[in-house]
Backbone bond lengths (Angstrom), bond angles and torsions (degrees), N, CA, C in turn:
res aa  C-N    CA-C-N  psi(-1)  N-CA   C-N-CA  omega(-1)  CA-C   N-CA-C  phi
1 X - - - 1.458 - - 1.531 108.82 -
2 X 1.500 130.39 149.39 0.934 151.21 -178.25 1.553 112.98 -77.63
3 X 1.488 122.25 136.37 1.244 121.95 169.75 2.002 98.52 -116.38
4 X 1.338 104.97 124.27 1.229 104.06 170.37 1.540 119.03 -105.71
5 X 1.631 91.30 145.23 1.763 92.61 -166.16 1.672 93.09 -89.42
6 X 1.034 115.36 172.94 1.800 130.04 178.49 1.541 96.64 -175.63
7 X 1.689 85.99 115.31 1.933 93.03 178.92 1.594 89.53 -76.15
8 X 1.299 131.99 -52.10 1.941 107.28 -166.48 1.900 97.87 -125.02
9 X 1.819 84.50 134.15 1.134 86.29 -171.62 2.328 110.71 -131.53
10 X 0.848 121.14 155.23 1.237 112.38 -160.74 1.811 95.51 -113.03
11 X 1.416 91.46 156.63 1.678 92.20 173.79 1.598 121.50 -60.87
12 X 1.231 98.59 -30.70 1.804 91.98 -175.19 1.689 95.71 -64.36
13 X 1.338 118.47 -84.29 1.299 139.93 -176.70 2.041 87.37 -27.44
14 X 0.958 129.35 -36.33 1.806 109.82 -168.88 1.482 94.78 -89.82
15 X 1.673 123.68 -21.96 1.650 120.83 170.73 1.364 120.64 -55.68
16 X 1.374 104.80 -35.40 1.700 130.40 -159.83 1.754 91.13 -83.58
17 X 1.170 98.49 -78.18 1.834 95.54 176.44 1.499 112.69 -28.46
18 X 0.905 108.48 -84.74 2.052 122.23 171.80 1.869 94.23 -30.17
19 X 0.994 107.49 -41.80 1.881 95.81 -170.24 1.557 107.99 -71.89
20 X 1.135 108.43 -16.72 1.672 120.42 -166.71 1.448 106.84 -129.91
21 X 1.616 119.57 20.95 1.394 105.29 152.02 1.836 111.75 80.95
22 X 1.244 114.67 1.77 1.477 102.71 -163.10 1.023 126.76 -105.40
23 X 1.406 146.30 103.15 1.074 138.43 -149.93 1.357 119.13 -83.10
24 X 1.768 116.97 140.09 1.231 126.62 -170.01 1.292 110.15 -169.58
25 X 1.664 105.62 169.90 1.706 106.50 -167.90 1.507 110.52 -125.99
26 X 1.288 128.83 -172.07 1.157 97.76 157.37 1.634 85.19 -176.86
27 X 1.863 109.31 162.96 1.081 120.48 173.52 1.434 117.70 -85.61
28 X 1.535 123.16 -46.77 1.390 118.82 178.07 1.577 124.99 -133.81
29 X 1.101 129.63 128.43 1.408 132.97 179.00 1.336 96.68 -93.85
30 X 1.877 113.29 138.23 1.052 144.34 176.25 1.483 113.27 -150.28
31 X 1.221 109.64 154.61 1.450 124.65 -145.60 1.797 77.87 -90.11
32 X 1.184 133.32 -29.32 1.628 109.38 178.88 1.794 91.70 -165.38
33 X 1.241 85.86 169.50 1.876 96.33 178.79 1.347 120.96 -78.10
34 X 0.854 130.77 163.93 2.398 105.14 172.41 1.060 84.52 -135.68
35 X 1.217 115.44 150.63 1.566 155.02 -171.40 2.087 92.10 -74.54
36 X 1.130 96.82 146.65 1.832 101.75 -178.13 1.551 114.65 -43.87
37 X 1.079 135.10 -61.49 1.949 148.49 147.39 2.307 96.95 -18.50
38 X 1.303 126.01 -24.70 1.422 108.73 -171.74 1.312 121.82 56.56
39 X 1.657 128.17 24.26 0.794 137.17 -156.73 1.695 113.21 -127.78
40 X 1.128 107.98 9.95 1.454 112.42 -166.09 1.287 120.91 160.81
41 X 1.162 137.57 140.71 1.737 138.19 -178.51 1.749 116.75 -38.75
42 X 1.446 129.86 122.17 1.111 132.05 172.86 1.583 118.58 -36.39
43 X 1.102 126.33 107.19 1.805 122.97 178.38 1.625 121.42 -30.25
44 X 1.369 105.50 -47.02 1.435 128.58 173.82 1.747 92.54 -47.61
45 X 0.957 100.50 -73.85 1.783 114.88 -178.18 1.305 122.58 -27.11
46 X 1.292 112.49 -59.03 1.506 151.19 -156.79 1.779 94.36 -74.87
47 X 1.454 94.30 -48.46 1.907 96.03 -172.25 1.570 102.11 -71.37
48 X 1.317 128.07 -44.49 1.322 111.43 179.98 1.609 120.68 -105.52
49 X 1.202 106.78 56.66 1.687 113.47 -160.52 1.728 92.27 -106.65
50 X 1.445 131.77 -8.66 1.353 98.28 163.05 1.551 94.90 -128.47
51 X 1.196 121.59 30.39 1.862 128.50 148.59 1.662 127.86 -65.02
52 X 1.479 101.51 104.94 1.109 98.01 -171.48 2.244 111.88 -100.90
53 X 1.355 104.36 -15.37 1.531 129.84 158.30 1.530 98.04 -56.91
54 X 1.802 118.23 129.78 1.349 126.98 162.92 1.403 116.19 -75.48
55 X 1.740 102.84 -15.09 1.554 105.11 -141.37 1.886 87.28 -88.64
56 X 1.283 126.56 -49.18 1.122 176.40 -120.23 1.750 93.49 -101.50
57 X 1.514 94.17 -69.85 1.965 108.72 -177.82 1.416 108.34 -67.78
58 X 1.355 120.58 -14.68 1.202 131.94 -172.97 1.579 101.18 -77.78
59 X 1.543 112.42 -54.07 1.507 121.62 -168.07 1.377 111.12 -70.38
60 X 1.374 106.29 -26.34 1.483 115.50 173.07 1.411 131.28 -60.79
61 X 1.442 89.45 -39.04 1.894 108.49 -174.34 1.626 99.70 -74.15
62 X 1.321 106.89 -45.51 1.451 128.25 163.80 1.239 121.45 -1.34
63 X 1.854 92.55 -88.52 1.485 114.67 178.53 1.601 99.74 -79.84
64 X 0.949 140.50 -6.60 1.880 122.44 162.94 1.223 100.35 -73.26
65 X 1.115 136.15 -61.98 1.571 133.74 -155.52 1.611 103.27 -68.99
66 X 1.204 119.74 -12.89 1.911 135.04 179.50 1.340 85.46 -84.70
67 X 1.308 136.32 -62.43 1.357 135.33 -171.85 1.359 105.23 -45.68
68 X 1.656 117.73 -73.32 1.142 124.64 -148.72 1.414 108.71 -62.61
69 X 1.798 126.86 -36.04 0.875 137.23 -154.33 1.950 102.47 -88.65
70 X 1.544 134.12 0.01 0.844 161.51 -142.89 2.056 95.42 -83.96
């Protein structure tokens, strides 16, 4: 099994891991990600911030990054 590293990691996202068994490490816990500007919660973030489905947060991040990349 895989241990994944993640230099910043948030409490939901370390709840979600632990709920699903997955092993990983990480350098820093922070209460949320900030968008590049440090000025406000990462968008990516923001869209799956009350997703508690991997399968689901996955499709979500999905279609943003299809958006953004548009």
């Amino acid at each position: 099994m895989n241990t994944y590293k993640i230099y910043k990691l948030n409490q939901n996202v370390k709840d979600l891991l632990e709920q699903y068994h997955i092993d990983y490490s990480y350098d820093y816990l922070v209460p949320y990600i900030t968008n590049r500007d440090k000025n406000r919660m990462c968008s990516l973030e923001a869209s799956v911030l009350d997703v508690d489905d991997l399968e689901q947060g996955f499709k979500i991040i999905c279609r943003e990054m299809i958006e953004k990349n548009k």
